[in-house]
C-alpha positions as CSV (number, residue, x, y, z in Angstrom):
1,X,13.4,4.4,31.7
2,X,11.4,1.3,32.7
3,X,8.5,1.3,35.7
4,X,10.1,-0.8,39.3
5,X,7.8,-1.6,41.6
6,X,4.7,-0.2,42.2
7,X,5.7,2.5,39.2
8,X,8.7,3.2,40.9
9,X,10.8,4.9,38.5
10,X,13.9,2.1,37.4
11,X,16.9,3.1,36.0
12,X,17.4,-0.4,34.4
13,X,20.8,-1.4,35.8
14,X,21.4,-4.9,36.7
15,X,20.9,-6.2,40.1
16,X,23.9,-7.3,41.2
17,X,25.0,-9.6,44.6
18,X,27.1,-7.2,47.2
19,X,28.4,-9.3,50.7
20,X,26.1,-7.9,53.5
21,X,23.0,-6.8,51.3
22,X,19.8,-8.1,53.1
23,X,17.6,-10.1,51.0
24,X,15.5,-8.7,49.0
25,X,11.9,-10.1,48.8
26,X,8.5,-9.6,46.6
27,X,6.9,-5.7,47.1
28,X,3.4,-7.7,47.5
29,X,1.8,-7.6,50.8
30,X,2.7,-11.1,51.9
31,X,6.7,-10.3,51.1
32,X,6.7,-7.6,53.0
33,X,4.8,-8.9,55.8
34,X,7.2,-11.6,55.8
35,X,10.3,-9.5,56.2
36,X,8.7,-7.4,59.2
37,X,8.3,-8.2,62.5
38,X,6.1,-7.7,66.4
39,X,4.7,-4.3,66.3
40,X,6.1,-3.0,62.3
41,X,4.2,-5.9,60.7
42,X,1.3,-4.5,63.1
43,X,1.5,-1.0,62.2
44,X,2.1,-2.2,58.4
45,X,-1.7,-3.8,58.4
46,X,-2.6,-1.4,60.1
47,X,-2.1,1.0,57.5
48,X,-2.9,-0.9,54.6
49,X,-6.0,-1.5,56.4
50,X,-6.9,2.3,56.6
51,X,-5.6,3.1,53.2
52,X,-7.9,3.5,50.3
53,X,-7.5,1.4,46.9
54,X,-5.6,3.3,44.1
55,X,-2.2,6.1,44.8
56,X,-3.2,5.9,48.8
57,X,-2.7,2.0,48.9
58,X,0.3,2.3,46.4
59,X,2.0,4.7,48.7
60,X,1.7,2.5,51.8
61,X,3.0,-0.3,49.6
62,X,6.0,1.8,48.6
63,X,7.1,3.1,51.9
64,X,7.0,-0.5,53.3
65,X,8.3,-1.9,50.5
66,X,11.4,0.3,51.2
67,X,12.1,-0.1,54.7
């Protein structure tokens, strides 16, 4: 099994195109402050902002990342 994103377990299967899939975008801090918006990009900085570098900062990436 190969590491995803931010050590994210992957099971290795291909990524593959489906009709009404959103976009999918980088799991760095300016892709996923691209794809938010008004107060969720707020509360995103807002959190990175508070969190700690190491597992804390990796987690707030992760549960972004995700949503």
């Amino acid at each position: 099994m190969t590491s995803g994103p931010f050590g994210a377990p992957s099971r290795g299967h291909p990524i593959r195109k489906v009709a009404n899939e959103r976009p999918r975008f980088p799991g760095t801090i300016g892709g996923i402050s691209d794809a938010l918006h008004g107060s969720r990009r707020a509360q995103f900085f807002a959190e990175l902002l508070q969190a700690q570098q190491g597992p804390e900062l990796d987690a707030v990436m992760f549960a972004w990342w995700g949503m």
